[in-house]
C-alpha positions, 0 to 999 in steps of 0.5 A: 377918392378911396374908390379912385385909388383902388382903381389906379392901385389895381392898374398900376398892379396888372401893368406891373404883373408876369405876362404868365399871371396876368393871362390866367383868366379869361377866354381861348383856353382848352382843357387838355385834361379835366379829370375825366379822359385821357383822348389828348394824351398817349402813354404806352398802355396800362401807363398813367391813369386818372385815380379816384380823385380825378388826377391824372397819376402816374405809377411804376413803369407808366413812361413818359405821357405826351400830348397828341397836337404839337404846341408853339407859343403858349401858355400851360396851365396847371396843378402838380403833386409830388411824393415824398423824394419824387423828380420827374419833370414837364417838357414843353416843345419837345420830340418824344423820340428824344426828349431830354436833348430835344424839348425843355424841361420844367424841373419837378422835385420834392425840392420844398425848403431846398435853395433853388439851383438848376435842378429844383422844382421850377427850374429850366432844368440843367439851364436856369434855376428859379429866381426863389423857392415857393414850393409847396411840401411833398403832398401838397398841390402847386399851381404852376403857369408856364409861358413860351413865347418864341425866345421868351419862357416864364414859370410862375409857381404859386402866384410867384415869377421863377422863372423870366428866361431868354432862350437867345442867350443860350448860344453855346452847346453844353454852356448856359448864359452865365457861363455855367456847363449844362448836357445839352448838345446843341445852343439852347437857343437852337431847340425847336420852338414847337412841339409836344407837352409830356410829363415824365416817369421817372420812378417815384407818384407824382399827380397832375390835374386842371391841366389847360393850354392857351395858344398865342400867335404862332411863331414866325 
């Protein structure tokens, strides 16, 4: 009997589970960086580099860093560190020509204790503030998992859901789904959906390590 209850205690468990939690394990995931080499990535030169513990490092004047193949619907895998006061962020499905008004940015700050609003750590920035703080302190590794699905974008920091956002209801330029302004020019629901991975300078160390992706079906 107690046998049979964990089982249906495991089911009913995953049933209930993020879509981002659940596809953390099993097969169809690429490494995009593994600590060794950086052949998925441009930066400009003499930009981020991988340090002494095999994290790919940021360090001043690196610029942003952007993947080389273009991703649709995913899902991203990964560890990111920050320094005491760092913000920089993850865009996903962006256009390194102009990547704040032309890609989705997954907000990266020393925000650890803070209460979460759209510019802490895990936001969708400007757009949608993580349902919880669940950051680690500045220092620390955080797990991060993001999902885009066409409409649908998820981020789950530290085995935690933050984030369960609909894109569709982003229909108005400089207005977010509760009303509430935000700087992007256009709907967000309008934003491409596919395009590059970066990770942005922006003039504080900030590390990431065991990035890996996994494709879904591609959009429609």
């Amino acid at each position: 009997m107690a046998r049979w209850m964990t089982g249906v205690l495991v089911v009913a468990m995953l049933a209930a589970a993020p879509m981002a939690l659940l596809a953390a394990e099993g097969d169809g995931w690429t490494a995009l960086f593994d600590g060794k080499d950086l052949s998925q990535w441009k930066c400009k030169p003499n930009g981020w580099s991988i340090d002494d513990e095999g994290a790919l490092a940021w360090k001043k004047g690196s610029g942003y860093i952007w993947s080389k193949e273009k991703y649709g619907n995913f899902i991203l895998d990964l560890e990111v560190k920050v320094s005491k006061g760092c913000n920089s962020g993850m865009f996903i499905r962006s256009d390194p020509r102009n990547a704040v008004q032309g890609g989705i940015e997954i907000q990266v700050l020393d925000s650890h204790g803070k209460k979460p609003n759209k510019h802490t750590f895990g936001a969708v920035y400007d757009a949608l503030a993580p349902s919880k703080e669940v950051t680690k302190a500045a220092g620390e590794w955080n797990h991060v998992t993001i999902t885009c699905n066409d409409n649908k974008i998820e981020v789950v920091v530290n085995g935690q859901q933050i984030i369960d956002m609909d894109l569709d209801k982003w229909t108005e330029p400089n207005k977010n789904a509760d009303g509430s302004k935000n700087k992007f020019r256009k709907p967000l629901k309008d934003f491409a959906r596919t395009g590059h991975l970066g990770f942005q300078d922006h003039g504080r160390a900030v590390w990431y390590r065991n990035v890996k992706i996994k494709v879904l079906d591609e959009t429609k």
